[in-house]
mmCIF file of the C-alpha atoms, coordinates in Angstrom:
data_MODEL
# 
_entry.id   MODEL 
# 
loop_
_atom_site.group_PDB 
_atom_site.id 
_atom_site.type_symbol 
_atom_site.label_atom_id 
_atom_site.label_alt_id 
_atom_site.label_comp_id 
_atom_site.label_asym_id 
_atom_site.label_entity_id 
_atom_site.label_seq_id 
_atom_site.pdbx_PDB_ins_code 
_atom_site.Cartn_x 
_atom_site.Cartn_y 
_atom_site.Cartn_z 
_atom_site.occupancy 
_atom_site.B_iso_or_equiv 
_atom_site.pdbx_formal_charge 
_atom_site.auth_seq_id 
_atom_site.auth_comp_id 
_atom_site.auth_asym_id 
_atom_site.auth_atom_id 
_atom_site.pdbx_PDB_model_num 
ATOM 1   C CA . UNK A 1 1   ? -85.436  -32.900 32.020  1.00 0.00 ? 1   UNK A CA 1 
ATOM 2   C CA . UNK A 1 2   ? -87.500  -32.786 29.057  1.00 0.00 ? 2   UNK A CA 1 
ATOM 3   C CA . UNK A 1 3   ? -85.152  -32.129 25.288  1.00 0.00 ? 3   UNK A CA 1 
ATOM 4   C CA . UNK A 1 4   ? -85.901  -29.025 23.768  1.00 0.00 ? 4   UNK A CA 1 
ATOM 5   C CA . UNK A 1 5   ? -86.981  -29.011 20.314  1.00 0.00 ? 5   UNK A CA 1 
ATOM 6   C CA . UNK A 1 6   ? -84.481  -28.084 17.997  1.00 0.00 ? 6   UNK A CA 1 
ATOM 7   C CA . UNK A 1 7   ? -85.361  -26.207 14.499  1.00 0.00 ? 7   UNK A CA 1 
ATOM 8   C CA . UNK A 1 8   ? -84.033  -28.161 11.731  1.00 0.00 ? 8   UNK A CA 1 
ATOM 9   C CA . UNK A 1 9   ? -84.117  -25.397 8.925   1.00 0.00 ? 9   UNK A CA 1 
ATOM 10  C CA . UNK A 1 10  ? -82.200  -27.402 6.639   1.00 0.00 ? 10  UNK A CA 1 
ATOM 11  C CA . UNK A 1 11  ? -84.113  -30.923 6.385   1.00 0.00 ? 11  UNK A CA 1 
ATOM 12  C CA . UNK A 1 12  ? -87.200  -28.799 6.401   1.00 0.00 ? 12  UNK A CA 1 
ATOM 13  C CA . UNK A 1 13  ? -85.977  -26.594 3.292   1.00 0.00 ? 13  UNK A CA 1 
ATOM 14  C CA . UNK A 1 14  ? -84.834  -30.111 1.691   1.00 0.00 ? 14  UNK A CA 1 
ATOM 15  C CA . UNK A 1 15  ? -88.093  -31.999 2.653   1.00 0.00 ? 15  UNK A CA 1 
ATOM 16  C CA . UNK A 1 16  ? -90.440  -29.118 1.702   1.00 0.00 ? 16  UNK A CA 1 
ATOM 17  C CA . UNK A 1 17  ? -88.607  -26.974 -0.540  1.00 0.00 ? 17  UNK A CA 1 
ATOM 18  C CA . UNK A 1 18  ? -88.053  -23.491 0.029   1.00 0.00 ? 18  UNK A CA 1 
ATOM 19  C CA . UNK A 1 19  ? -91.815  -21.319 -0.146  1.00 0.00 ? 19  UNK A CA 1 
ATOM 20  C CA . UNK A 1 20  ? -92.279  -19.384 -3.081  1.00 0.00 ? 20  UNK A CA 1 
ATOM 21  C CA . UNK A 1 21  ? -93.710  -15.548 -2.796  1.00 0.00 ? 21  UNK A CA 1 
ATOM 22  C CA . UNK A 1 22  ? -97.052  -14.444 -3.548  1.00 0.00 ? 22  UNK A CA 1 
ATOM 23  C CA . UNK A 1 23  ? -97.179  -13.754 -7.139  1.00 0.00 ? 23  UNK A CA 1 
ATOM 24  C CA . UNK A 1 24  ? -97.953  -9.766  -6.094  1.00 0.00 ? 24  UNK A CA 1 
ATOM 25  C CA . UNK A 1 25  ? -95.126  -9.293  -4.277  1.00 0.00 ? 25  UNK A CA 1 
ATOM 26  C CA . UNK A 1 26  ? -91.866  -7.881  -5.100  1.00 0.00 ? 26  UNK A CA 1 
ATOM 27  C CA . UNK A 1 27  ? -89.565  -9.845  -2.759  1.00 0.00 ? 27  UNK A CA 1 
ATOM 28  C CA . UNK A 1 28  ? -86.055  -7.969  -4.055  1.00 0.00 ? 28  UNK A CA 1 
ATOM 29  C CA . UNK A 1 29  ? -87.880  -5.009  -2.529  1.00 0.00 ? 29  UNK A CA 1 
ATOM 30  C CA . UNK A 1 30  ? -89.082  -6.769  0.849   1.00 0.00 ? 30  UNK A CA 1 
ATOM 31  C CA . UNK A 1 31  ? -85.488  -8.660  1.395   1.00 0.00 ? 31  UNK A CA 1 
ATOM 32  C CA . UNK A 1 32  ? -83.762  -4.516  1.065   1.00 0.00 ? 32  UNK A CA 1 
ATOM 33  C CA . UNK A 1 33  ? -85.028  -4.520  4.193   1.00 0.00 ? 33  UNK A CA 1 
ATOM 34  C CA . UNK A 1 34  ? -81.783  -5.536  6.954   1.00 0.00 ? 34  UNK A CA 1 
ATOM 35  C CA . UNK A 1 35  ? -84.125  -5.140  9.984   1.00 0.00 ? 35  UNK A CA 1 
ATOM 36  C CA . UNK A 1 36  ? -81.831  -2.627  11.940  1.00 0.00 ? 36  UNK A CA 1 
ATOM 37  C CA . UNK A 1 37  ? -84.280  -0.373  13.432  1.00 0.00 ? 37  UNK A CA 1 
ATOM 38  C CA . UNK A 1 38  ? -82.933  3.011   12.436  1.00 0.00 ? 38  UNK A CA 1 
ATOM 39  C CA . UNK A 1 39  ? -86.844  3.597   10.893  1.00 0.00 ? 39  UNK A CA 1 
ATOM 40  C CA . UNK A 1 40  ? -88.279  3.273   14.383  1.00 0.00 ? 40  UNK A CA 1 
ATOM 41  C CA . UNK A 1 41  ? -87.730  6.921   15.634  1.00 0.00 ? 41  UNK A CA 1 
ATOM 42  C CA . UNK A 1 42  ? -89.338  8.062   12.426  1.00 0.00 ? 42  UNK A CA 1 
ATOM 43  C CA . UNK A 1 43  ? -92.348  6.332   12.701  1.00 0.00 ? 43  UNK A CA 1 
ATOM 44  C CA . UNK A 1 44  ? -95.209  7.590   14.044  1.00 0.00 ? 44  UNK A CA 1 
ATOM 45  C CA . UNK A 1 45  ? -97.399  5.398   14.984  1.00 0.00 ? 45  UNK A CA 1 
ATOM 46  C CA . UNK A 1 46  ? -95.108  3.167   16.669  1.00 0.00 ? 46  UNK A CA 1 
ATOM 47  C CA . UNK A 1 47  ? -94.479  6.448   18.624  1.00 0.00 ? 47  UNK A CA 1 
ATOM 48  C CA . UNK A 1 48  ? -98.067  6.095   19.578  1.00 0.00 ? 48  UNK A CA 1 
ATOM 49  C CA . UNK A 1 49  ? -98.700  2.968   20.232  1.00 0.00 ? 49  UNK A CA 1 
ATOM 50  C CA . UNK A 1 50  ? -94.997  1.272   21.292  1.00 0.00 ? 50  UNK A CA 1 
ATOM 51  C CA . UNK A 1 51  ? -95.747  -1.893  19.416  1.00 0.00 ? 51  UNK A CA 1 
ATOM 52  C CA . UNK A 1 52  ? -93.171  -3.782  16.664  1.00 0.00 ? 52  UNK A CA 1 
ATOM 53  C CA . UNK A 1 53  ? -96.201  -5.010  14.516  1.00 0.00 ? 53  UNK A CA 1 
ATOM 54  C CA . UNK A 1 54  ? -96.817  -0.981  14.123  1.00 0.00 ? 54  UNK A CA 1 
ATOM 55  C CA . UNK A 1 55  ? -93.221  -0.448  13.331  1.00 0.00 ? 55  UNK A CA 1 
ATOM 56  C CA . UNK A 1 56  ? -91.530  -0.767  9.300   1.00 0.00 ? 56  UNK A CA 1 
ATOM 57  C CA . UNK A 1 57  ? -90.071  -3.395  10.923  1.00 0.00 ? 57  UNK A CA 1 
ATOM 58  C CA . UNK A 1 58  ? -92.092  -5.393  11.947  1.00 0.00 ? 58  UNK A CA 1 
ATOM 59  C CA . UNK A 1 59  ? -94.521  -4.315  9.435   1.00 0.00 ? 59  UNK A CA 1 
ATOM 60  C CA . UNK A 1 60  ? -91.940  -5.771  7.038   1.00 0.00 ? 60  UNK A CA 1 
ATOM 61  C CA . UNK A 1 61  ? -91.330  -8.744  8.616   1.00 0.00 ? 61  UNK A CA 1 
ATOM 62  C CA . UNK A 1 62  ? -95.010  -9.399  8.488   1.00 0.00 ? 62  UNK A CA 1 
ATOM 63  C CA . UNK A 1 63  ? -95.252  -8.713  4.843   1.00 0.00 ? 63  UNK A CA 1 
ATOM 64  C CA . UNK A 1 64  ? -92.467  -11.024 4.349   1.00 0.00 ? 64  UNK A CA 1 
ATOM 65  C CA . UNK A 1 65  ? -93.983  -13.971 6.064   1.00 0.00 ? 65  UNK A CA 1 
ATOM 66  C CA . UNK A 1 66  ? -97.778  -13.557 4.434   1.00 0.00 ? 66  UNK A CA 1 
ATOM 67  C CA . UNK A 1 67  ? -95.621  -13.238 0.961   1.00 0.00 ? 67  UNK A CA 1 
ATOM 68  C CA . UNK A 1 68  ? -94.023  -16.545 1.414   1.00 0.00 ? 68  UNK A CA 1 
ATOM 69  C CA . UNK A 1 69  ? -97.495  -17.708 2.895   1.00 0.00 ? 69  UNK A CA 1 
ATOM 70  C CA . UNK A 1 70  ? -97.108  -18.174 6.511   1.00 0.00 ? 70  UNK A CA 1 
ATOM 71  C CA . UNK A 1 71  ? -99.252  -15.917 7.168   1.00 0.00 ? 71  UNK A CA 1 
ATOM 72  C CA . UNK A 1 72  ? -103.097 -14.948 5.513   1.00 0.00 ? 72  UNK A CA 1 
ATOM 73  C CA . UNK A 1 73  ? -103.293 -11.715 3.742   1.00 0.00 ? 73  UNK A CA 1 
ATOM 74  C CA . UNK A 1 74  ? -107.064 -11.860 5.000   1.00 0.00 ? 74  UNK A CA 1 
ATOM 75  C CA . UNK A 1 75  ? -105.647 -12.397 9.006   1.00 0.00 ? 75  UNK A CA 1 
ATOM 76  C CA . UNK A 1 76  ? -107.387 -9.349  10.627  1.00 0.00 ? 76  UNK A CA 1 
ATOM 77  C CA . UNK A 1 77  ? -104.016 -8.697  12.911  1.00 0.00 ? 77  UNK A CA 1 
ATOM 78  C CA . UNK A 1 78  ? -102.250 -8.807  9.762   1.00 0.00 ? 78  UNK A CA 1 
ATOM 79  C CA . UNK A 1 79  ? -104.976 -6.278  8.497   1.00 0.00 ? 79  UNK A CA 1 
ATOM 80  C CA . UNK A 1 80  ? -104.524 -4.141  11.552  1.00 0.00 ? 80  UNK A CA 1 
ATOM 81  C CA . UNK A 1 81  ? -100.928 -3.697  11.477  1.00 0.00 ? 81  UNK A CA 1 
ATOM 82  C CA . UNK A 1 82  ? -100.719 -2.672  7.469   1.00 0.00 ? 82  UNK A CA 1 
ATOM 83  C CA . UNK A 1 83  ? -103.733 -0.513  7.589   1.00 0.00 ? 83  UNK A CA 1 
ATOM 84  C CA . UNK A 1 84  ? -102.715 1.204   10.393  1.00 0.00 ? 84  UNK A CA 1 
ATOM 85  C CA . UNK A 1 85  ? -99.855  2.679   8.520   1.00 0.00 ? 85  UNK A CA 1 
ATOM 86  C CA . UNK A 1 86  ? -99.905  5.948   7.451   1.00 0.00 ? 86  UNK A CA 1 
ATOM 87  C CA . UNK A 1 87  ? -97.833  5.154   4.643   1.00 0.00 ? 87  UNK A CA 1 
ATOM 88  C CA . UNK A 1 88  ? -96.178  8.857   5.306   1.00 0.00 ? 88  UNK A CA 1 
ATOM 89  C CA . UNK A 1 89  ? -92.604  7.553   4.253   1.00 0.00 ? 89  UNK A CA 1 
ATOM 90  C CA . UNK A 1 90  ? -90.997  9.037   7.085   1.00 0.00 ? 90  UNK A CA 1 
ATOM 91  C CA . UNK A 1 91  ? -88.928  5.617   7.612   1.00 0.00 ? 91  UNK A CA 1 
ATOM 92  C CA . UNK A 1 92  ? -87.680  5.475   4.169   1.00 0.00 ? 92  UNK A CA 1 
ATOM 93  C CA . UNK A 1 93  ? -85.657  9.531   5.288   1.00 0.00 ? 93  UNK A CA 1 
ATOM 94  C CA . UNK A 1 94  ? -84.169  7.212   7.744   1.00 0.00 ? 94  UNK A CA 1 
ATOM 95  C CA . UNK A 1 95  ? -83.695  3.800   5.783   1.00 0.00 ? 95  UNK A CA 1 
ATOM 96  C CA . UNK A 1 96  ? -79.501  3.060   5.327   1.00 0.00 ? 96  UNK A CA 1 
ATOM 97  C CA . UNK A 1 97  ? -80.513  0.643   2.960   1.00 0.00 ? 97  UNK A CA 1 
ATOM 98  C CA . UNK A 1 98  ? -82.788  2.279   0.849   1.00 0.00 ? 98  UNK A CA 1 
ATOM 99  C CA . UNK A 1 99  ? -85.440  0.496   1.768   1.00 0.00 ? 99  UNK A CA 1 
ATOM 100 C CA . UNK A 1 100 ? -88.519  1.285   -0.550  1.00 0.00 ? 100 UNK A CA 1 
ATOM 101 C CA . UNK A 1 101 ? -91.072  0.781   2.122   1.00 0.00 ? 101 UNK A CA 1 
ATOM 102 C CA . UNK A 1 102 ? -94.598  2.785   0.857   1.00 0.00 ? 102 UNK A CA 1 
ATOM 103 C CA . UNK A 1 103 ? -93.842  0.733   -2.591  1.00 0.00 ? 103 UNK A CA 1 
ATOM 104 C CA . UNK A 1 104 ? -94.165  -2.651  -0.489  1.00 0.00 ? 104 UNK A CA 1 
ATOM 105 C CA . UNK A 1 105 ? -97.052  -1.251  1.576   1.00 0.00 ? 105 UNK A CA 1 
ATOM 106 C CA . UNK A 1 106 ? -98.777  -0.747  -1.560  1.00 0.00 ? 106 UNK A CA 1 
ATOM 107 C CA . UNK A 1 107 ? -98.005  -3.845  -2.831  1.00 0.00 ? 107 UNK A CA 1 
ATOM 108 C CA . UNK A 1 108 ? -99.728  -6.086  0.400   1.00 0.00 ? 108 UNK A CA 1 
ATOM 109 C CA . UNK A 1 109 ? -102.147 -3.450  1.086   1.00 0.00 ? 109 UNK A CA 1 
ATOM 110 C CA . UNK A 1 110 ? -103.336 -4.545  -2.953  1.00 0.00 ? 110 UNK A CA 1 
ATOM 111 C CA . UNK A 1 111 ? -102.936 -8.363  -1.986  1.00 0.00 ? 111 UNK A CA 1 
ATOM 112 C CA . UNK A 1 112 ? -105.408 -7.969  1.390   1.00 0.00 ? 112 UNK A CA 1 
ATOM 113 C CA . UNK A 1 113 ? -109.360 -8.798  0.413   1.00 0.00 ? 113 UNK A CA 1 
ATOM 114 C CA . UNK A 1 114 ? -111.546 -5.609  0.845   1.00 0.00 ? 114 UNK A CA 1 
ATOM 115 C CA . UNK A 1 115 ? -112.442 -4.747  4.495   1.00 0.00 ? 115 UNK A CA 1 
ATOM 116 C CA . UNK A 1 116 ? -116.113 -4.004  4.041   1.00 0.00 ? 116 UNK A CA 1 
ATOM 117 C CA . UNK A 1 117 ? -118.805 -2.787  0.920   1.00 0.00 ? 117 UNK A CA 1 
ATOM 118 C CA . UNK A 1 118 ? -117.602 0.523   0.865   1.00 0.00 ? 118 UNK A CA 1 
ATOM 119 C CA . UNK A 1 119 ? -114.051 -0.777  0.449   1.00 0.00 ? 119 UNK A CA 1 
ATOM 120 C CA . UNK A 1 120 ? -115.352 -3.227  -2.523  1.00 0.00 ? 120 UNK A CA 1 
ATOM 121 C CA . UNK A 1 121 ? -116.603 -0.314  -4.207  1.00 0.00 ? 121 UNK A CA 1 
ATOM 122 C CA . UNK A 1 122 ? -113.991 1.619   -4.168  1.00 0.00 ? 122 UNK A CA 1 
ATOM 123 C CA . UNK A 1 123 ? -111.791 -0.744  -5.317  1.00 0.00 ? 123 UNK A CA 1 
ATOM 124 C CA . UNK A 1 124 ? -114.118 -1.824  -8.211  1.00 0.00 ? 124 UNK A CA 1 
ATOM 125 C CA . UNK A 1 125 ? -115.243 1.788   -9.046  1.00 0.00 ? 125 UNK A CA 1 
ATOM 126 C CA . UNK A 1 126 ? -112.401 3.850   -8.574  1.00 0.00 ? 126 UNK A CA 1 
ATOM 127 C CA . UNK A 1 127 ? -109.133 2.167   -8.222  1.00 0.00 ? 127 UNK A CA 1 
ATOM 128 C CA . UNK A 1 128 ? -109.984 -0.890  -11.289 1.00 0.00 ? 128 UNK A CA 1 
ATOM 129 C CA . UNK A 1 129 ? -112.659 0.892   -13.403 1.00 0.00 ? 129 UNK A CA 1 
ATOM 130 C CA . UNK A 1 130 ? -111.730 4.407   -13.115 1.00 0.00 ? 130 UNK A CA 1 
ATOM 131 C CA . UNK A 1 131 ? -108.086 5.092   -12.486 1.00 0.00 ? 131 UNK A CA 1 
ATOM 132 C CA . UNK A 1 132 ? -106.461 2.969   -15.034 1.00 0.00 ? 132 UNK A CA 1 
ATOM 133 C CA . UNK A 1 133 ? -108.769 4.416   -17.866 1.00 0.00 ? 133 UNK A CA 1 
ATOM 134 C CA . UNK A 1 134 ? -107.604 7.985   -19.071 1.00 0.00 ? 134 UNK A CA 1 
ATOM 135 C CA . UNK A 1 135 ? -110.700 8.030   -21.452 1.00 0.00 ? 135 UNK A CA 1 
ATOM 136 C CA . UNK A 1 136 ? -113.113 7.160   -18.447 1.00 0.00 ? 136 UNK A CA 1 
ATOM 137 C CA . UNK A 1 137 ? -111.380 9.566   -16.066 1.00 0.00 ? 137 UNK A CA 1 
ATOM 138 C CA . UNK A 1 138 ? -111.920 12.238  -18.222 1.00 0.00 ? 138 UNK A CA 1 
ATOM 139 C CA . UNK A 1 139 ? -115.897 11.593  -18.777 1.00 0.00 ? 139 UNK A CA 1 
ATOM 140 C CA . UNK A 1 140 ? -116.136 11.264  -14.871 1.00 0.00 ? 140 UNK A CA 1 
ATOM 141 C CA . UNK A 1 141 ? -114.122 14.729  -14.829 1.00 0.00 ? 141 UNK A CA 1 
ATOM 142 C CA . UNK A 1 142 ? -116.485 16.010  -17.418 1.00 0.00 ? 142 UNK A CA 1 
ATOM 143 C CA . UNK A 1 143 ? -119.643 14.898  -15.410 1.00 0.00 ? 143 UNK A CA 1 
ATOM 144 C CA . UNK A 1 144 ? -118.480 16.059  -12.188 1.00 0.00 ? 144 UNK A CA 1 
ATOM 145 C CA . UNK A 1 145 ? -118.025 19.708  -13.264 1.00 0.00 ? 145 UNK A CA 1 
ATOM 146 C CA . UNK A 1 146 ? -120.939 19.415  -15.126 1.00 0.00 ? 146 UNK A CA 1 
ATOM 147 C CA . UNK A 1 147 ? -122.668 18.242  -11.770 1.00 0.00 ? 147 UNK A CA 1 
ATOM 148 C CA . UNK A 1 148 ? -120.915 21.763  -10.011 1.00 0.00 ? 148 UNK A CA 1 
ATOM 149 C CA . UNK A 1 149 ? -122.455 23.743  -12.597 1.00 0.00 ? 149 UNK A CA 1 
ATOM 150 C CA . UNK A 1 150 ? -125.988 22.237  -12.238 1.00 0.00 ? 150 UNK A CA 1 
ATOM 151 C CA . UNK A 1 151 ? -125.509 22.695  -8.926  1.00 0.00 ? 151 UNK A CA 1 
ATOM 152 C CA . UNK A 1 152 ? -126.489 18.799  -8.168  1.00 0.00 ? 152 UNK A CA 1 
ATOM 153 C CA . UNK A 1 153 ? -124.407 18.649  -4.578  1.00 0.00 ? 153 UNK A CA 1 
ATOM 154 C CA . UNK A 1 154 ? -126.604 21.941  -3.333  1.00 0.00 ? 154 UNK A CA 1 
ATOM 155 C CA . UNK A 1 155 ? -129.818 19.673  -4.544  1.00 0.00 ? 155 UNK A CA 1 
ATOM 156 C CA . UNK A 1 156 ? -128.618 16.596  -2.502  1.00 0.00 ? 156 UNK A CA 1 
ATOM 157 C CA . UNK A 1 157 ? -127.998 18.128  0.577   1.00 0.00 ? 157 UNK A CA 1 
ATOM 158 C CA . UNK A 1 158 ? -131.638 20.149  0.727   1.00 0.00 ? 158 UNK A CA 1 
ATOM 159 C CA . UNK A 1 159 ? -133.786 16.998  -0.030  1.00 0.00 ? 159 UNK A CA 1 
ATOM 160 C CA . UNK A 1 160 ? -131.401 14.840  1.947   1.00 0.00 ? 160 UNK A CA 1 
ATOM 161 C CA . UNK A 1 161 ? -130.835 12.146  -0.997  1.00 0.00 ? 161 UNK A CA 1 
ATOM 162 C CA . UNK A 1 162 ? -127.542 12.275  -0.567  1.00 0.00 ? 162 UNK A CA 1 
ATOM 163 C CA . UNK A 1 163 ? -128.449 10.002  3.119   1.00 0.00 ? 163 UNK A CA 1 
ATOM 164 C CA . UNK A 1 164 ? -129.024 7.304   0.587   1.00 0.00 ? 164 UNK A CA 1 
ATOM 165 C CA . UNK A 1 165 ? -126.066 7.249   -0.860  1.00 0.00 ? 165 UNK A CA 1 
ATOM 166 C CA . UNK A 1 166 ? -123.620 4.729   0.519   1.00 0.00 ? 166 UNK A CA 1 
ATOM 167 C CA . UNK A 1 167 ? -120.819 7.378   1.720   1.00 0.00 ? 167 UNK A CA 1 
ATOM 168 C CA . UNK A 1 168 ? -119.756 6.062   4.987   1.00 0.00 ? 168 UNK A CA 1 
ATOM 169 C CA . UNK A 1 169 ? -117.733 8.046   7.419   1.00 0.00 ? 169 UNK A CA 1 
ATOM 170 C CA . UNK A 1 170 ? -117.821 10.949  4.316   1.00 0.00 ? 170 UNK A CA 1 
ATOM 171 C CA . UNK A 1 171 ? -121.594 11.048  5.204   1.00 0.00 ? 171 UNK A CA 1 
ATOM 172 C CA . UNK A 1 172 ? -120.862 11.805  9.158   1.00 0.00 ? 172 UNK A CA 1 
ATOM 173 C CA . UNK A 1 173 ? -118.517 14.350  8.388   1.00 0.00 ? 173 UNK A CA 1 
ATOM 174 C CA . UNK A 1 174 ? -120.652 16.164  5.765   1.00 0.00 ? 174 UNK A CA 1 
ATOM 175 C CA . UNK A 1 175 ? -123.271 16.689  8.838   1.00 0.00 ? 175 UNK A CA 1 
ATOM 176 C CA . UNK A 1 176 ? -120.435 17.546  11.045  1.00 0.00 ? 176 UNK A CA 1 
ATOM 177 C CA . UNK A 1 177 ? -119.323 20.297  8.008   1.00 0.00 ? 177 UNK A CA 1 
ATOM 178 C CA . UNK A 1 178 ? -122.943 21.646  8.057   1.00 0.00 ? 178 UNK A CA 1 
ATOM 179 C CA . UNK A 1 179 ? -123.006 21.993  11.749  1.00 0.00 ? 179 UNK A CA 1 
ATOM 180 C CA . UNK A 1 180 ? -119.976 23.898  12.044  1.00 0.00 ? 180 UNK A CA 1 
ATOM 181 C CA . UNK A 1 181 ? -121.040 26.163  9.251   1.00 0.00 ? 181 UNK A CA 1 
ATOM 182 C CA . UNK A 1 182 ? -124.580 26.910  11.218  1.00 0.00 ? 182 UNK A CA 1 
ATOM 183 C CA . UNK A 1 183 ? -122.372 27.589  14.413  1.00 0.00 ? 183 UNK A CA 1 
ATOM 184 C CA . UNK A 1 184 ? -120.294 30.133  12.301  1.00 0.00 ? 184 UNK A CA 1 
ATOM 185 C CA . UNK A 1 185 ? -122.829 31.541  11.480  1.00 0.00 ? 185 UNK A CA 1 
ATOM 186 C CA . UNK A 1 186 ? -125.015 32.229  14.420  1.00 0.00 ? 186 UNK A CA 1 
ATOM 187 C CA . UNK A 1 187 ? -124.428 35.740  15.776  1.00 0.00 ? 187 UNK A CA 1 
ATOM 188 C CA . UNK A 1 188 ? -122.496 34.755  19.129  1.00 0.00 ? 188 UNK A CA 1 
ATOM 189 C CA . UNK A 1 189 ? -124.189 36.430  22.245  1.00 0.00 ? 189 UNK A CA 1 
ATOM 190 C CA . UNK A 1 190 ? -122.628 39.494  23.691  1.00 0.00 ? 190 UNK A CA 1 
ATOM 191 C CA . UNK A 1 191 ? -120.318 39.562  26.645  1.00 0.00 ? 191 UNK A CA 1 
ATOM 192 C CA . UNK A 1 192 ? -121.593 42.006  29.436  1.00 0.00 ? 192 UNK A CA 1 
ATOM 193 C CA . UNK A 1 193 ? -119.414 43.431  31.868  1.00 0.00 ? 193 UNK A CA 1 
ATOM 194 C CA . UNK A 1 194 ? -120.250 42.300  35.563  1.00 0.00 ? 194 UNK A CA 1 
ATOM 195 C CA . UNK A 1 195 ? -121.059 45.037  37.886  1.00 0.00 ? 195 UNK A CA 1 
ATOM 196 C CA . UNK A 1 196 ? -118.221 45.982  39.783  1.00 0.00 ? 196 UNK A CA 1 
ATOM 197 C CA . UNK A 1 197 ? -118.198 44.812  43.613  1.00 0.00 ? 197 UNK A CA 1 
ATOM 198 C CA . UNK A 1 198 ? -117.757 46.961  46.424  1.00 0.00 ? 198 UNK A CA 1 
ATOM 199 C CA . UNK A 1 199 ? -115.125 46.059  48.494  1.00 0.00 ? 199 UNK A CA 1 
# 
């Protein structure tokens, strides 16, 4: 009968040292966490989809181990799980240890590498150029009310410039908007009363 392995946490600790967390990471936050489940009922995507990665459980076991670097912040399951929070805060209602759970999502949601362009320019744009600059958010204020008054948005939509501009999924539902608005107004066609049957 072959010997199962047995875990040595202790030499390991001693021969490697215990990992350090990711410099982003608040791990007196993370470690609030005692991992008894009460959060589950309150969550609502692990309503949906029955999984523990999808839970603030397991969601903060996983931020936990990419923290201390056993797992990537770049892994795309990681990705999945964290981005397919909600980040409602439902589970914190529930939480008997005060768990500050959307404060940690924010935290390895900030440590994870952009998804895709649009995401790069966000972050670049808005959330590091824009945001933290009172002076800058109030010129881009300025502009964009300016831009309402000139009426610029009106403009892009009739010569369809604003196809150019690299909106994403905002782009699909500003054509789905426009549809919608056609169909509201189109006069709707008149109901006519069948002819009554003989019987």
């Amino acid at each position: 009968m072959a010997k199962l392995a047995s875990l040595d946490f202790k030499r390991e600790i001693d021969r490697e040292g215990v990992p350090s967390a990711a410099a982003g990471i608040d791990m007196d936050l993370v470690r609030d966490c005692i991992h008894c489940g009460l959060c589950l009922p309150k969550c609502p995507t692990f309503r949906t989809l029955h999984h523990e990665g999808d839970s603030p459980r397991g969601r903060m076991w996983q931020i936990k181990e990419a923290a201390l670097g056993l797992v990537a912040f770049d892994d795309p399951r990681f990705q999945a799980h964290i981005y397919q929070c909600f980040n409602c805060r439902a589970c914190e209602t529930a939480c008997p240890s005060g768990v500050q759970f959307g404060a940690v999502m924010e935290m390895a949601r900030a440590m994870t590498p952009p998804q895709n362009r649009r995401d790069r320019m966000v972050r670049a744009i808005l959330l590091n150029g824009l945001l933290p600059h009172p002076r800058r958010l109030r010129i881009a204020g300025w502009l964009y009310r300016a831009a309402r008054a000139a009426r610029v948005p009106g403009l892009l939509r009739r010569t369809g410039a604003w196809k150019v501009l690299p909106l994403g999924k905002f782009r699909r539902s500003a054509t789905a908007h426009r549809a919608s608005s056609r169909s509201r107004r189109s006069p709707r066609p008149r109901a006519s009363a069948a002819p009554a049957s003989a019987c």
